[in-house]
C-alpha positions in Angstrom: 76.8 -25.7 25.8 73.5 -25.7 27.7 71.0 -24.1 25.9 69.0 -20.4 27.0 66.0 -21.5 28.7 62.8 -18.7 28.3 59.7 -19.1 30.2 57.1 -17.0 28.9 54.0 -16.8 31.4 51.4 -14.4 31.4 50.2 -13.0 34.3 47.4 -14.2 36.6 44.2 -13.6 36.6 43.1 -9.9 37.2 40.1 -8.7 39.4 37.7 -8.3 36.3 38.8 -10.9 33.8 35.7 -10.5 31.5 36.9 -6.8 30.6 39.5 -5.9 27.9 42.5 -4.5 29.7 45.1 -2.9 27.6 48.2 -1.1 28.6 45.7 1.8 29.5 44.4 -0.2 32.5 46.6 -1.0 35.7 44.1 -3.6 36.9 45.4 -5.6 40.0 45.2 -9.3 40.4 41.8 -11.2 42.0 41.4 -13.7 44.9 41.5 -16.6 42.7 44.7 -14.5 40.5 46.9 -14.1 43.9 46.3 -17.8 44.4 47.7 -18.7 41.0 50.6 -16.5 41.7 51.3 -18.2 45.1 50.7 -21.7 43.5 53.0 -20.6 40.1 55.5 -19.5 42.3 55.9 -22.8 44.1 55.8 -24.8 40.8 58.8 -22.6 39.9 60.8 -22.6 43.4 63.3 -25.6 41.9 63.6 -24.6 38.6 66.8 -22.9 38.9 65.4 -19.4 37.3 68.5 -17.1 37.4 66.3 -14.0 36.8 62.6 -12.9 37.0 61.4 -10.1 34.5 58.4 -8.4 34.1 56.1 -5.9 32.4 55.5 -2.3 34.8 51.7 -2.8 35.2 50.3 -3.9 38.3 49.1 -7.5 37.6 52.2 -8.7 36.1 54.1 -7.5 38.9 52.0 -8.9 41.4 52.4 -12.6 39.5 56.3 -11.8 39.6 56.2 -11.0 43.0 56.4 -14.5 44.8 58.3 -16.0 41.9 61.0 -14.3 42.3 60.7 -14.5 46.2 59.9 -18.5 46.1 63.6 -18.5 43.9 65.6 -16.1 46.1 65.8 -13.4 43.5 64.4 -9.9 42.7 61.9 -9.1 40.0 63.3 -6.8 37.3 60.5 -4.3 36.0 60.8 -3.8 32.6 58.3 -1.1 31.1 58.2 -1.7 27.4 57.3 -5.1 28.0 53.7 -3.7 28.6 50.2 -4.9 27.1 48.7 -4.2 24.1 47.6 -0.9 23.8 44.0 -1.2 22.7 42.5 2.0 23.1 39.2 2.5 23.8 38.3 -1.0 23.8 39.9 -1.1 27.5 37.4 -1.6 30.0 34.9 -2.5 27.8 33.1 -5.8 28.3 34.2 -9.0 26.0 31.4 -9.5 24.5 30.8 -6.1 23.8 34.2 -5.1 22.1 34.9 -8.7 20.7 33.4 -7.6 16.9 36.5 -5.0 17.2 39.4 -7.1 18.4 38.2 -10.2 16.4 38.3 -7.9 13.1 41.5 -6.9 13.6 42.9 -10.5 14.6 41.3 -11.9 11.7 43.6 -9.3 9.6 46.8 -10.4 11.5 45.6 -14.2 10.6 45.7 -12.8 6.7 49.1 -11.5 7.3 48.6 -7.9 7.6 50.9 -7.2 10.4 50.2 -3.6 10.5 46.3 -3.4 10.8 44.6 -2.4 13.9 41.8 -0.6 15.0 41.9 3.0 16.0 44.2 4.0 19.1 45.3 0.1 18.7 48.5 -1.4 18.4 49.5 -3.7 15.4 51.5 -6.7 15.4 54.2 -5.6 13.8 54.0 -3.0 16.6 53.9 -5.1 19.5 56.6 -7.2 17.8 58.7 -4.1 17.2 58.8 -3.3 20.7 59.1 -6.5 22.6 61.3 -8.9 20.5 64.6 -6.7 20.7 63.5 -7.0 24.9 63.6 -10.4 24.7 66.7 -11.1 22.4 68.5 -9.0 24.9 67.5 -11.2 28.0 69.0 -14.2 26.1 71.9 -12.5 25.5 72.5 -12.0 29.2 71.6 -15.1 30.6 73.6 -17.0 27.9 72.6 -21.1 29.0 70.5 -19.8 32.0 66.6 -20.4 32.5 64.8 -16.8 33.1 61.2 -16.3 33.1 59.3 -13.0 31.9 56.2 -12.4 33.5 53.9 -10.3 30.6 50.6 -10.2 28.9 48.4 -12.6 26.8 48.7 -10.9 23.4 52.5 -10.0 24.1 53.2 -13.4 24.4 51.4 -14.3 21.4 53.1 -11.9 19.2 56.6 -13.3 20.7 55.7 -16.8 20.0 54.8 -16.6 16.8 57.6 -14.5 15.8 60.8 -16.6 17.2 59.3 -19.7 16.7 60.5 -21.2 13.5 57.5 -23.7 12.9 54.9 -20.7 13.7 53.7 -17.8 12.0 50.7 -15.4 12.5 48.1 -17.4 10.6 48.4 -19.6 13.6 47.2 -16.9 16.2 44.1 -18.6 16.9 45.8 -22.4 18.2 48.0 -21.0 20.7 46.2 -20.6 23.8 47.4 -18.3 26.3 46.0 -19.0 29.9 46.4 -17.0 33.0 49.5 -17.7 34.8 50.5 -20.1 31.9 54.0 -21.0 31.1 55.4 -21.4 27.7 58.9 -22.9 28.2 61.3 -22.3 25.1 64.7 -23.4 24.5 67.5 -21.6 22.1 70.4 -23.0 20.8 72.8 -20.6 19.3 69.6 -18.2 17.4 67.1 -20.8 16.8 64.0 -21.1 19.5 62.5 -24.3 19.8 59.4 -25.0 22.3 59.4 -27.5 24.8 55.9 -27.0 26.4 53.1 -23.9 25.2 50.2 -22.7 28.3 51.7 -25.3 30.4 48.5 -23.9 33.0 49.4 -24.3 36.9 46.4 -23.0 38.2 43.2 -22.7 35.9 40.4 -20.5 36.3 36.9 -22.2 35.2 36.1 -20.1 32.4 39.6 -19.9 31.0 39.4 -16.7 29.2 42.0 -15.9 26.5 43.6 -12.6 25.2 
């Protein structure tokens, strides 16, 4: 039996990529972000994607958009599949809210799924809400390839959760670039990854998260 192909890719870049966005901000994508989405969707055009899901907020739409147009298919909008909620660290500059998100990441690293900062979401969280959204996908597109079209942390937090050789102490390796793709491979329940932030179309000061 062919086996479920998932391509995680996180959305392109957004029009103030230097700012913590969580699920509180509905940011759209910038110049150099609808370019990625244009040049993401032709990478994908003759990969045989059966179906093209994505998070509700603006800038993963907007990435899902022509993918699902370059394959002849319709983007399905799935809410929960939303970003981090962080808070009232979204909007606030990178440097300036980085002590804050770093403290808490550092506390996933140590295996304490459940810490976060106030009006933050945990790991376990995030991972509560997403994984059974993602284990239902495979299940419908049983041997199909399907991309999901989400968020930086999102991904994260699904990668190192279904991945059998990964665990949260190993946040910090996996990059997540805009418009990345992470292409994973199940047969029968165990995921397996072919390529991780497989980047199409790079922005020059790569930020992550």
């Amino acid at each position: 039996m062919q086996k479920t192909r998932l391509l995680l890719i996180r959305h392109a870049e957004t029009s103030a990529p230097q700012v913590f966005h969580g699920a509180e901000s509905d940011i759209g994508l910038s110049d150099r972000g609808r370019d990625q989405a244009r040049r993401l969707a032709d990478h994908l055009r003759g990969e045989g994607l059966r179906a093209v899901y994505c998070s509700a907020m603006r800038r993963a739409r907007d990435t899902a958009g022509p993918v699902a147009d370059a394959c002849g298919l319709e983007p399905v909008v799935i809410p929960g599949l939303h970003e981090r909620k962080i808070g009232p660290l979204s909007g606030l500059g990178r440097e300036e809210g980085w002590e804050v998100y770093a403290a808490t990441k550092a506390r996933w690293i140590a295996g304490d799924l459940d810490a976060t900062h106030e009006g933050g979401e945990s790991f376990a969280a995030i991972a509560a809400r997403v994984l059974p959204i993602i284990e239902r996908i495979a299940a419908d597109h049983p041997g199909e390839a399907v991309a999901v079209i989400a968020h930086g942390i999102v991904i994260r937090v699904v990668l190192l959760s279904l991945l059998p050789d990964r665990t949260p102490a190993d946040f910090d390796s996996i990059a997540i670039d805009f418009a990345s793709i992470n292409d994973l491979r199940r047969d029968g329940r165990t995921w397996a990854a072919r390529r991780l932030n497989e980047v199409v179309a790079p922005s020059p000061d790569r930020p992550v998260a």
